[in-house]
C-alpha positions as CSV (number, residue, x, y, z in Angstrom):
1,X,2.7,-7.7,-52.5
2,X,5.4,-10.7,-52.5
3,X,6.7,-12.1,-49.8
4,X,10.2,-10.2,-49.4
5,X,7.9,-7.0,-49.3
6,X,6.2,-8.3,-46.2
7,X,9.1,-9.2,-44.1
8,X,10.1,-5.7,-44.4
9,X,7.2,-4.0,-43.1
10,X,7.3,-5.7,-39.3
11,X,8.4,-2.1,-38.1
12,X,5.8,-0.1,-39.5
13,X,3.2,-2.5,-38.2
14,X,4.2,-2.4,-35.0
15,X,3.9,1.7,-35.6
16,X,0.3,1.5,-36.6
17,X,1.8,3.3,-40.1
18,X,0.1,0.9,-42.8
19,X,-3.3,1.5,-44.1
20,X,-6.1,-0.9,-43.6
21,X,-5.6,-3.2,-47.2
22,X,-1.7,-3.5,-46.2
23,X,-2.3,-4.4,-42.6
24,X,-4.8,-6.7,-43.2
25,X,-2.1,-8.6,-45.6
26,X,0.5,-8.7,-43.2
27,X,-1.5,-9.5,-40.5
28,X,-2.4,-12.7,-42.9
29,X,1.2,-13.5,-43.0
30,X,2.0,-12.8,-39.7
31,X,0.2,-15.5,-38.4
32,X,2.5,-18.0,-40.1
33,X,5.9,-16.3,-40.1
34,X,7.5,-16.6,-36.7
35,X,10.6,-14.4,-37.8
36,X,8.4,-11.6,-38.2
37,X,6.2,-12.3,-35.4
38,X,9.4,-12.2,-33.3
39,X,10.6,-8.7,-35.0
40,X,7.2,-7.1,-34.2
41,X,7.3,-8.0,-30.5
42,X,10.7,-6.4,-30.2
43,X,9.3,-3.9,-32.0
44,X,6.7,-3.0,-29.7
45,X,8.6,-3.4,-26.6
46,X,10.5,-0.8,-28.1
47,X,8.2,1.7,-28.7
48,X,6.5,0.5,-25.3
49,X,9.4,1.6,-23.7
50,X,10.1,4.9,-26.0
51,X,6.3,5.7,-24.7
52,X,6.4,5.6,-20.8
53,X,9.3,8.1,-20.8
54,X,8.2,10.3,-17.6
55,X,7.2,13.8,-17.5
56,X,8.6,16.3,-15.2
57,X,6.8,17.2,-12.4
58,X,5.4,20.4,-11.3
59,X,7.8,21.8,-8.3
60,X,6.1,21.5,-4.9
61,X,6.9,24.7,-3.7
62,X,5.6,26.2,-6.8
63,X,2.4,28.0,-5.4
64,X,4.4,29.0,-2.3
65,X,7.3,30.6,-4.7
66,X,4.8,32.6,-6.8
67,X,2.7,34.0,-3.7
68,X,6.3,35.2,-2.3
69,X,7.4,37.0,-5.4
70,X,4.1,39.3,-5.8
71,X,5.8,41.2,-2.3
72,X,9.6,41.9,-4.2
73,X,8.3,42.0,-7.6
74,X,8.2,45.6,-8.7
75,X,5.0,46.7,-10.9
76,X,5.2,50.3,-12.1
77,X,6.0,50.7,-15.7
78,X,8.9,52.1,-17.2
79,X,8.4,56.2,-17.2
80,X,8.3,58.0,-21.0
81,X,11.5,60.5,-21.1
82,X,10.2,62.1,-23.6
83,X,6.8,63.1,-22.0
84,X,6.0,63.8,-18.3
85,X,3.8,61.8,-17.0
86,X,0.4,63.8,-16.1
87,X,-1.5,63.6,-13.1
88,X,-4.4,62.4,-14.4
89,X,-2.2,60.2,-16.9
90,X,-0.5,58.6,-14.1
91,X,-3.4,57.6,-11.8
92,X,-5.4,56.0,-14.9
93,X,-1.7,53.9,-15.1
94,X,-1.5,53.0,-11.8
95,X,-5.1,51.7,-12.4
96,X,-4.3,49.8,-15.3
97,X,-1.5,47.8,-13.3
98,X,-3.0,47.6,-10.5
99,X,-6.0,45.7,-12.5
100,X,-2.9,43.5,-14.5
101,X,-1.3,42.7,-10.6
102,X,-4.8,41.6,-9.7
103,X,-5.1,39.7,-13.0
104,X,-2.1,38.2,-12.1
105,X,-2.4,37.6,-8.5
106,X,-5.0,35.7,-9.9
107,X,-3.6,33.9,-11.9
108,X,-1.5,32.8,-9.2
109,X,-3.3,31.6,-7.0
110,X,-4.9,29.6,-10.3
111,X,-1.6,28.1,-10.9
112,X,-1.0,27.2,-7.4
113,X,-4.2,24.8,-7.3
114,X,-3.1,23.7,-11.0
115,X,0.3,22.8,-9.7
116,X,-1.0,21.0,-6.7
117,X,-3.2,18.9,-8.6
118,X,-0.4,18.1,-11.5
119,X,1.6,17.0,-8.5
120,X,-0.5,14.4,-7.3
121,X,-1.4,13.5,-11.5
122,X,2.4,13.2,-11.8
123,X,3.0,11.0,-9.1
124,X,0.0,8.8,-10.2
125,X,1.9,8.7,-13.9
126,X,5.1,8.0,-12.1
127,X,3.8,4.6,-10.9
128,X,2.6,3.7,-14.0
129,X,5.5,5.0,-16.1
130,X,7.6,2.7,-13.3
131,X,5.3,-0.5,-13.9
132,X,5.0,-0.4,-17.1
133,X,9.7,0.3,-17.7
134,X,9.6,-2.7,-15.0
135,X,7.7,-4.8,-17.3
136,X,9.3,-3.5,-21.0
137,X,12.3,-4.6,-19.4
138,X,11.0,-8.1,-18.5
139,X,9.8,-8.2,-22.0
140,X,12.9,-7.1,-23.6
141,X,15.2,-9.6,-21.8
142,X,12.5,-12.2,-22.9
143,X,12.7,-11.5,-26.4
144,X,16.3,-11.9,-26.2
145,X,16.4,-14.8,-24.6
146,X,18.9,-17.6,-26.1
147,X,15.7,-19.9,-25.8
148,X,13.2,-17.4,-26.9
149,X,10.5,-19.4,-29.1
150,X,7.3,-18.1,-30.6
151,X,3.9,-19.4,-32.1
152,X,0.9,-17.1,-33.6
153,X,-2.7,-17.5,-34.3
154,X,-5.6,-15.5,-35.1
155,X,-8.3,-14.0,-33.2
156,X,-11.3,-15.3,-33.0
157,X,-13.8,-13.1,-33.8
158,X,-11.5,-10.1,-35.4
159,X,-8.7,-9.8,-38.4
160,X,-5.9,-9.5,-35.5
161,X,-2.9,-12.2,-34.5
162,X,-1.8,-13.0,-31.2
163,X,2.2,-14.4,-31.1
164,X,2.8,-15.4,-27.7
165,X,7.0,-15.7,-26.5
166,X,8.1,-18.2,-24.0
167,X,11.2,-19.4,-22.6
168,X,11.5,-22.2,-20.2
169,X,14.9,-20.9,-18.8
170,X,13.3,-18.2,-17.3
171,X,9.9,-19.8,-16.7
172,X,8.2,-16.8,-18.7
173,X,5.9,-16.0,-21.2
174,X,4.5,-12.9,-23.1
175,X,1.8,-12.1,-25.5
176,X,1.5,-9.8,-28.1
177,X,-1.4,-9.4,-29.7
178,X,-3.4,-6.3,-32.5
179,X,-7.1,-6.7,-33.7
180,X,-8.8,-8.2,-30.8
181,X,-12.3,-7.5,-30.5
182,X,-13.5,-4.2,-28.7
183,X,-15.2,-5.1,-25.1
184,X,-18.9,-4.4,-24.0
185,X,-18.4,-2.0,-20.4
186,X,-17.7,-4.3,-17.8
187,X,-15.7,-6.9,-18.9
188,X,-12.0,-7.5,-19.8
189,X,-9.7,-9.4,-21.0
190,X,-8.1,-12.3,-19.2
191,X,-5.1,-14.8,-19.7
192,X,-4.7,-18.0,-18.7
193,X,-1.6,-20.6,-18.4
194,X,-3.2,-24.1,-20.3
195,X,-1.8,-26.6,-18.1
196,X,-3.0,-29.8,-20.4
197,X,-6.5,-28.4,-20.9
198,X,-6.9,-26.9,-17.2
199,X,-6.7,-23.1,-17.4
200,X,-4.7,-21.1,-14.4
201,X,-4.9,-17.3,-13.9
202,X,-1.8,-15.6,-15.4
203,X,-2.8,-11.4,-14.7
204,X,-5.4,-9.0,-16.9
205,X,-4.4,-7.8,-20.0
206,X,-4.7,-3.4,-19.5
207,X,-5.1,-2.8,-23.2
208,X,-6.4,-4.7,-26.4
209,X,-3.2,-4.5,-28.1
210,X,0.6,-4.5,-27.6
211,X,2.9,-6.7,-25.6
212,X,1.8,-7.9,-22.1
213,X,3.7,-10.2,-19.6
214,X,1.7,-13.2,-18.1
215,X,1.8,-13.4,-14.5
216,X,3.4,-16.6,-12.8
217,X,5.7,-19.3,-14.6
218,X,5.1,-21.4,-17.5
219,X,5.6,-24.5,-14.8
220,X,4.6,-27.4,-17.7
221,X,1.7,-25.1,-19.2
222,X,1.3,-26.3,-22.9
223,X,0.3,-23.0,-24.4
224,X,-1.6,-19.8,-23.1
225,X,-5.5,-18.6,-23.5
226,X,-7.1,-15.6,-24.2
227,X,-11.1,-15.1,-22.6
228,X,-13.4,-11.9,-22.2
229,X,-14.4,-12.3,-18.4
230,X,-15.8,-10.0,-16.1
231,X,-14.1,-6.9,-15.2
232,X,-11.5,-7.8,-12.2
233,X,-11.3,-11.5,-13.7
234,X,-12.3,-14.8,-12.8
235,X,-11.0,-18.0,-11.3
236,X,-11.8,-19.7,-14.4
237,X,-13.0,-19.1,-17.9
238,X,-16.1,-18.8,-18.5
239,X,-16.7,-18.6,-22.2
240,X,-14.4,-19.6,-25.1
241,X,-11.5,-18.3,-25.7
242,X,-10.7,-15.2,-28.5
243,X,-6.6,-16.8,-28.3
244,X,-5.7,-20.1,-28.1
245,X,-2.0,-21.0,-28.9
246,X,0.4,-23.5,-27.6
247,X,3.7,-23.7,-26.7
248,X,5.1,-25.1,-29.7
């Protein structure tokens, strides 16, 4: 595949949509194409924020709503005009409905405890949905920022890249990063501001892949880190790094 071909397939890797021999190129020339590397972080901030569109959330009165229709909702069945309805006929009905009312009562009361627990799962996903739009937007202004400069590497220890974004106007920084290594139970994923060989904190990265925002400024960092620490951080590194890349 030439080298034209490969600029034009930034969108589709940021859609996981090539197969393993044509990701495995690009990611090759990812790592030393800055133009594309820019293209796929926009990329994936897009999709990011196509991704944490919110779900609606169950009504909170739903259970109450349902229990208050079963008293007002009529349950007889239409009548036949063209035959009478027996005696016999029309209690074995009536017993048939009122086994599908108390199917449905039920069901109801089912639904109700459903609904109650979607609730409280909806306003758990509306957090995150919130977080997550709060940072895509940090992201996207990022990316567009008139300063707006990027450097890539590989991962250690996997076929991935890793293109961090900086700009010193707005004293931020952002990674996006595909391939790293999967973690043993435990541990997680950590980044870290390199100020001239001293690593500082900057936040837990909450997947392996896609764009995350370091926390706190650049300051005069010289470039970022990557480390597997254990899970809920550290204070400092305390093995090598899987992502190493300056600011560059």
């Amino acid at each position: 595949m030439s080298t034209a071909d490969l600029h034009t397939l930034t969108g589709a890797y940021a859609a996981h949509a090539l197969d393993l021999d044509e990701r495995e190129e690009f990611e090759r020339h990812l790592a030393h194409c800055p133009a594309c590397a820019l293209e796929v972080a926009e990329f994936s901030a897009t999709l990011a924020r196509l991704g944490s569109a919110q779900a609606m959330p169950v009504p909170r009165d739903f259970k109450q709503r349902v229990m208050a229709s079963l008293d007002t909702t009529r349950q007889e069945p239409p009548r036949s005009r063209q035959q009478p309805v027996g005696r016999r006929g029309g209690q074995r009905r009536r017993a048939v409905y009122r086994l599908a009312l108390a199917a449905c009562l039920a069901a109801a009361l089912g639904a109700g405890g459903i609904a109650v627990q979607q609730y409280h799962q909806a306003d758990q996903a509306r957090a995150r949905a919130a977080a997550l739009q709060q940072q895509q937007d940090r992201i996207g202004g990022l990316l567009t920022a008139p300063d707006a400069r990027t450097a890539s590497g590989p991962v250690t220890g996997g076929s991935g890249v890793a293109t961090v974004v900086w700009s010193r106007n707005q004293d931020t920084a952002g990674l996006l990063v595909s391939g790293l290594p999967e973690l043993k139970t435990g541990t997680t994923y950590e980044l870290w501001f390199n100020d001239g060989g001293t690593m500082r904190p900057a936040g837990l990265m909450q997947s392996a892949s896609g764009a995350t925002l370091l926390t706190g400024p650049v300051n005069g960092a010289t470039g970022i880190g990557v480390t597997v620490e254990p899970a809920g951080g550290s204070a400092q590194p305390t093995g090598a790094p899987v992502v190493l890349l300056p600011f560059a």
